[in-house]
C-alpha positions in Angstrom: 12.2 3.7 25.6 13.0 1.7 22.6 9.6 0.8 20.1 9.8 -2.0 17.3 7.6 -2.1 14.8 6.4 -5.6 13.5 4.0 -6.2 10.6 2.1 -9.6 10.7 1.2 -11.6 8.0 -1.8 -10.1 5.7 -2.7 -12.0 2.6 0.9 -13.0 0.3 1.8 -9.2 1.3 5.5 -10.2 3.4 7.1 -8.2 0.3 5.2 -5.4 1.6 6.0 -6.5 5.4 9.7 -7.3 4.6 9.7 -3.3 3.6 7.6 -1.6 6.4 9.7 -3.4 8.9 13.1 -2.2 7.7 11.7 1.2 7.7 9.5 0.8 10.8 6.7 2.5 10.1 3.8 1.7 7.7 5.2 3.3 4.6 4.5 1.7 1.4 1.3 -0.2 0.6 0.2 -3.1 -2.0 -1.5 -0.1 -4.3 1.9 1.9 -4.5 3.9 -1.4 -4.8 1.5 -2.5 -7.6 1.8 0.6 -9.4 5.7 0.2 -9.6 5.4 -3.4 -10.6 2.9 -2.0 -13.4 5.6 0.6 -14.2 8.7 -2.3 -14.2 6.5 -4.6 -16.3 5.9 -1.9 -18.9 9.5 -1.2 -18.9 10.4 -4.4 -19.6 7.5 -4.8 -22.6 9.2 -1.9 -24.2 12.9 -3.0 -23.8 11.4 -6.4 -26.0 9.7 -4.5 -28.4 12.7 -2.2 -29.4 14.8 -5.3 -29.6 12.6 -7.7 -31.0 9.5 -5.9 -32.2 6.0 -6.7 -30.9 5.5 -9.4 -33.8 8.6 -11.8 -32.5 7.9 -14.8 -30.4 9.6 -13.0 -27.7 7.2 -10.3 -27.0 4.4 -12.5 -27.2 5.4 -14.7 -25.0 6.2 -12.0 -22.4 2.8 -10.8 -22.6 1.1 -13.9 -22.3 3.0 -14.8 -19.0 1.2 -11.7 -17.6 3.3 -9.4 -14.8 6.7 -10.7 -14.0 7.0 -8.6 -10.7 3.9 -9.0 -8.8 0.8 -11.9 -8.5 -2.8 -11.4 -7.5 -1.9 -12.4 -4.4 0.6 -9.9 -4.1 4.1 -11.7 -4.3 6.3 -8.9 -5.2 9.8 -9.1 -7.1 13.2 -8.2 -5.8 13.2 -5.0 -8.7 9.7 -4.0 -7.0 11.5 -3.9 -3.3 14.3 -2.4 -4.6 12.4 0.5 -6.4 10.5 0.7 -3.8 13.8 1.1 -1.5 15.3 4.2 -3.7 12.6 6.3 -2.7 14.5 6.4 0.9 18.0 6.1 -1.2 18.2 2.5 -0.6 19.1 -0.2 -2.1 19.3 -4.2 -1.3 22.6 -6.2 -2.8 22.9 -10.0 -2.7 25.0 -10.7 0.2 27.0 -13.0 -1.8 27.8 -10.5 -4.1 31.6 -9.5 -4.8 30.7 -5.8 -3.1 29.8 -7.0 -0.2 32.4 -9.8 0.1 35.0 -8.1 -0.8 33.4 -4.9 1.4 35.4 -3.3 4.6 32.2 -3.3 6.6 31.8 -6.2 8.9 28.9 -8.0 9.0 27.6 -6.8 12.6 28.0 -3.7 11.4 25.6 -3.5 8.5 21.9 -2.3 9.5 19.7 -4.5 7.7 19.0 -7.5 5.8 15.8 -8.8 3.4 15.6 -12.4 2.9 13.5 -14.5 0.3 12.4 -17.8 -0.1 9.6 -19.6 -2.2 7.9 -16.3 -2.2 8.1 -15.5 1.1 10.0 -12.2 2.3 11.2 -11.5 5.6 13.6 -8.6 7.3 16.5 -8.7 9.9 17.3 -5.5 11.3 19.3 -3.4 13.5 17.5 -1.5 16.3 19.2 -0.1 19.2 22.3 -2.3 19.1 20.1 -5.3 19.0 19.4 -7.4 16.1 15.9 -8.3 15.1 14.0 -11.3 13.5 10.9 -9.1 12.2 9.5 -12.5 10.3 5.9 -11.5 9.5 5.3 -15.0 10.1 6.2 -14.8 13.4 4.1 -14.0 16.7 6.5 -11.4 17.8 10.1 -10.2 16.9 13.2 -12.1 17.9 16.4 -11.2 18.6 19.6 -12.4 17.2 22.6 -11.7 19.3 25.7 -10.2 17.4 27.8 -13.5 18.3 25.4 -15.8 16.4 24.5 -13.4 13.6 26.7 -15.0 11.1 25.7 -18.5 11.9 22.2 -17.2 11.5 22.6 -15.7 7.9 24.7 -18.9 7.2 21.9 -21.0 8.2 19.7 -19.4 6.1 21.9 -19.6 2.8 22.4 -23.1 3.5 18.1 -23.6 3.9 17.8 -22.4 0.5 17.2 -18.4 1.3 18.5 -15.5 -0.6 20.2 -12.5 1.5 20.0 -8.9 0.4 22.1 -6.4 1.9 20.2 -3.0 2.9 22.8 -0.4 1.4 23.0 3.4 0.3 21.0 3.8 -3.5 24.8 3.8 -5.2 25.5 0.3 -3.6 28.5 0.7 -1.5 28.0 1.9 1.6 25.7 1.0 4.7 22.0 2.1 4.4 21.1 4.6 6.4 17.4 3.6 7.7 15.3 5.5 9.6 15.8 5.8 13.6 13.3 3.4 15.5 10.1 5.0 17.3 11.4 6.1 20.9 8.2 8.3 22.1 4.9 6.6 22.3 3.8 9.0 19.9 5.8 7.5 17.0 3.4 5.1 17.5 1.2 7.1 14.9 3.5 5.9 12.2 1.9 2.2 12.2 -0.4 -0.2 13.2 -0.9 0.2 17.0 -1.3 -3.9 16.8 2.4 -4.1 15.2 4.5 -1.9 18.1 6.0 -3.4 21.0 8.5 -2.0 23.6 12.3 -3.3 23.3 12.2 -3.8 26.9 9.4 -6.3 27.1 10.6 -8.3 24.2 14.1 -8.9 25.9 12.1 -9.7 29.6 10.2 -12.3 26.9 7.0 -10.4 28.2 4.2 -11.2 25.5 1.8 -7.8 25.7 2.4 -5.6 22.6 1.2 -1.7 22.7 -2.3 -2.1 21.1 -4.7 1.3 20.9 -7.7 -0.5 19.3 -8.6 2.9 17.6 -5.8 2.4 15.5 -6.4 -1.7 14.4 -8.4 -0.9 11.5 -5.9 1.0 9.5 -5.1 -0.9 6.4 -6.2 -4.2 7.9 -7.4 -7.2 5.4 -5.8 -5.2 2.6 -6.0 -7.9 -0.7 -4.2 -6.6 -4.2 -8.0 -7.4 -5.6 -9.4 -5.0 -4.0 -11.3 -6.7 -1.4 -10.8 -6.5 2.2 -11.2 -8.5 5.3 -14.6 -6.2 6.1 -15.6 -5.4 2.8 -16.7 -7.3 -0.3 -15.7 -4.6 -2.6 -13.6 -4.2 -5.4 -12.6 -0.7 -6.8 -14.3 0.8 -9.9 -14.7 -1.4 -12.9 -14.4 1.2 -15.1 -10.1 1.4 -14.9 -11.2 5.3 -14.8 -12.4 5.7 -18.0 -14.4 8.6 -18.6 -15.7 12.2 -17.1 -16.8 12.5 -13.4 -20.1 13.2 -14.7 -19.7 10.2 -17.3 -18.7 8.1 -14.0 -22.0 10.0 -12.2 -24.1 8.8 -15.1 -22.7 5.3 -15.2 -23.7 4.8 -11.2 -27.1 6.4 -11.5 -28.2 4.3 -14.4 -26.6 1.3 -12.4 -28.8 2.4 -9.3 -31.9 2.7 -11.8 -31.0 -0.6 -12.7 -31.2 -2.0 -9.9 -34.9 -0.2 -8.8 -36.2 -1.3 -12.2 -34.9 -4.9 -12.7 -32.5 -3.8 -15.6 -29.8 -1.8 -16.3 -30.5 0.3 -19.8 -28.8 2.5 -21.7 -30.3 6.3 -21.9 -31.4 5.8 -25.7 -33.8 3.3 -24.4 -35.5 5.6 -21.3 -38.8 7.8 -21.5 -38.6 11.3 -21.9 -39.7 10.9 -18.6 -37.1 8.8 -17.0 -34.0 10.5 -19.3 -35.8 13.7 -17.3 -35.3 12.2 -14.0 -32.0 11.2 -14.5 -30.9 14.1 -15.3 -32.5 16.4 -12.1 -30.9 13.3 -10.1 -27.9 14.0 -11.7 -27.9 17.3 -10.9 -28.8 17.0 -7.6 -26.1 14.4 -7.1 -23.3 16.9 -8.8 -24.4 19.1 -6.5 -24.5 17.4 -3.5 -20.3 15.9 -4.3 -19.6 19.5 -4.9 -20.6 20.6 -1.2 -18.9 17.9 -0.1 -15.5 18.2 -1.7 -16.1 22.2 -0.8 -17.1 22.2 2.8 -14.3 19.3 4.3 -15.0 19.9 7.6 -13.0 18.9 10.6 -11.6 15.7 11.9 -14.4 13.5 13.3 -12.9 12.3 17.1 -11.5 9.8 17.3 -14.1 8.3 19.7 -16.6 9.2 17.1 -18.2 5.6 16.7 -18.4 6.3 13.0 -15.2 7.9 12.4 -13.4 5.4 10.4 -9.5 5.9 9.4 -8.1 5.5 5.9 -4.6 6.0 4.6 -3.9 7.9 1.8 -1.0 8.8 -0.3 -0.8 12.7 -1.1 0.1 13.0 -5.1 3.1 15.3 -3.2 4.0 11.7 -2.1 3.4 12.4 1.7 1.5 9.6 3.6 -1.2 10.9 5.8 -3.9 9.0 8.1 -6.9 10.8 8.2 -10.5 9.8 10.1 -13.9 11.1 8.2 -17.3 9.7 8.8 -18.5 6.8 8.0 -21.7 8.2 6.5 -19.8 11.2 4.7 -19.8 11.0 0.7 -16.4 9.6 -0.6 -16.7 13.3 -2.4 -15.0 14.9 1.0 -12.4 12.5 0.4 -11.4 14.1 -2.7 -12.1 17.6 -1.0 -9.6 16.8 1.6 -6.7 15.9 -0.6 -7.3 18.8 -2.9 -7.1 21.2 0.3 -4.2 18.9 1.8 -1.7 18.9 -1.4 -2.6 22.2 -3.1 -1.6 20.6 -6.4 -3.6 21.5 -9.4 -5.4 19.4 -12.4 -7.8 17.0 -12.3 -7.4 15.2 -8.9 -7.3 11.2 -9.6 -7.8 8.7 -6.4 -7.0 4.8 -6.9 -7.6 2.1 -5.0 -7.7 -1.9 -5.2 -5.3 -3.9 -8.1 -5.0 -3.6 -10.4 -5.6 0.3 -9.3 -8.6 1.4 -10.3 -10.4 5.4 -9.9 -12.8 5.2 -7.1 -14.4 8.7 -8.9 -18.0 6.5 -9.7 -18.2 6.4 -6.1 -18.3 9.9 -5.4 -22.2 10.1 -4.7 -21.8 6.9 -1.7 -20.7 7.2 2.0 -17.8 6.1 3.0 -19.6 3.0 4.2 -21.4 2.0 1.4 -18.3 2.1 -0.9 -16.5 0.2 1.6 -13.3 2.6 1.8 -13.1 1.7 5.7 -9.3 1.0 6.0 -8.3 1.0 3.1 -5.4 2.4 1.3 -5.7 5.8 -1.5 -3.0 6.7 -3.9 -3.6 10.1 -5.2 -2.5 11.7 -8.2 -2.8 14.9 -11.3 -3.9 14.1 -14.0 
């Protein structure tokens, strides 16, 4: 039994979509594809400023049209997809380009294409000897038969689209993509809401495989941080500062809000400066026995187990449930135990990416991490 994975439409994510369904799985999110935008658009800066210096009309006017590879919505360019791409050493070539014309490998052969227009991103791929529509716009996948696949691409030139090639990272050969889900199992790798069996499709049977345990993994995602059940936004602070700095920043904020004001320490009693210290404590203490004492893996028919994805800083993608009540501090105990890496563990969230450390001392639930995406890293 033949599984195809198909990502829906979230947001202006489909550069994201376009990428998870080539792959089929859920594999990159908009905080990793963000970060590589971030990284591109630095580049870029610093290619100007050599050349031209950060004085010249040039530079200025490159930093005033903000990022050139992603949008707060999250349209991503084609250098962010293919960066993305050579992390699986892949890479996407226009399909009118002179390699591919001029290539030996028919087109029937080749195992994937990405396609763009006016923003929008979309993928047609081989699964199982069948081509595949995996349009994030659409209800379900379609198939394209081999005899009209060319007609198809050409129909798409001729509409305006651009068509990208899926080939090896040195550009000349077919990409090799990850084999399609054949156990139900494999099922793990994605939105249970996404999968449905090859089988059903080609009956034109409408039922997809949907374990409702699984629907709230990475749903609602927005690059500002918000999501579809949560009004929050990461940090504010861009991760500036100590934990205990970030500690001292929330208490004060949480004084704040008891008292009617938020004030600096310099202008506290003794008295209060006293109490926000033993609170401090307490707190510091409290995140510690968290991050130390993990715990096992709430069931998953825990009514308050909630699943988040996170991003090893080994790069390994791992879905994980904790309680909804438990301190985001267990979070950080987790991926500590999980990686094994040393320094000071760093987890982002939202876009731009922000540190999430300020949140430490909340559950799960108050910070609203519930299906969200983490990218961890050393610092």
């Amino acid at each position: 039994m033949v599984w195809i994975y198909h990502e829906r439409q979230q947001s202006a994510l489909c550069g994201q979509h376009s990428l998870n369904n080539l792959l089929q799985r859920s594999q990159f999110d908009p905080v990793f594809l963000s970060e590589i935008a971030f990284a591109l658009d630095q580049r870029e800066m610093k290619v100007i400023e050599e050349a031209s210096g950060k004085d010249s009309n040039d530079y200025r006017k490159r930093k005033a049209e903000g990022s050139g590879n992603v949008d707060a919505s999250g349209n991503f360019s084609i250098e962010v997809l293919r960066s993305a791409l050579q992390t699986h050493s892949l890479t996407l070539v226009s399909y009118m380009s002179e390699a591919v014309k001029t290539s030996s490998i028919d087109l029937t052969s080749r195992t994937g294409f990405i396609l763009n227009r006016d923003h929008h991103w979309f993928t047609i791929r081989q699964i199982n000897n069948n081509f595949w529509n995996l349009n994030s716009m659409l209800e379900k996948p379609e198939t394209i038969s081999h005899f009209k696949l060319a007609a198809e691409v050409e129909a798409y030139i001729n509409a305006g689209y651009s068509v990208f090639c899926c080939l090896d990272s040195e550009g000349a050969h077919n990409g090799t993509l990850p084999d399609p889900a054949v156990e139900e199992w494999e099922c793990e790798r994605g939105v249970a809401s996404y999968w449905w069996k090859e089988e059903d499709l080609l009956k034109g049977k409408s039922n997809n495989y949907e374990n409702h345990a699984w629907r709230n993994v990475g749903s609602g995602m927005r690059l500002d941080g918000k999501t579809t059940t949560s009004s929050r936004s990461a940090s504010g602070d861009g991760g500036q500062g100590t934990e205990d700095e970030q500690l001292q920043k929330a208490l004060l904020a949480s004084m704040g809000e008891q008292g009617g004001s938020m004030r600096s320490v310099e202008e506290m009693s003794e008295e209060e400066q006293m109490r926000l210290a033993i609170e401090q404590s307490m707190r510091s203490e409290e995140v510690s026995k968290e991050e130390e004492d993990v715990g096992d893996e709430p069931a998953e028919s825990d009514p308050s187990a909630v699943k988040l994805q996170i991003r090893l800083p080994n790069g390994k993608r791992v879905i994980r449930r904790f309680l909804e009540t438990s301190l985001v501090a267990k979070i950080y105990g987790y991926v500590k135990n999980e990686d094994g890496g040393s320094g000071t563990l760093e987890l982002r969230a939202g876009f731009p990416p922000k540190s999430i450390a300020a949140m430490k001392t909340q559950t799960i639930g108050e910070a609203g991490l519930k299906g969200e995406s983490l990218n961890g890293r050393w610092t």
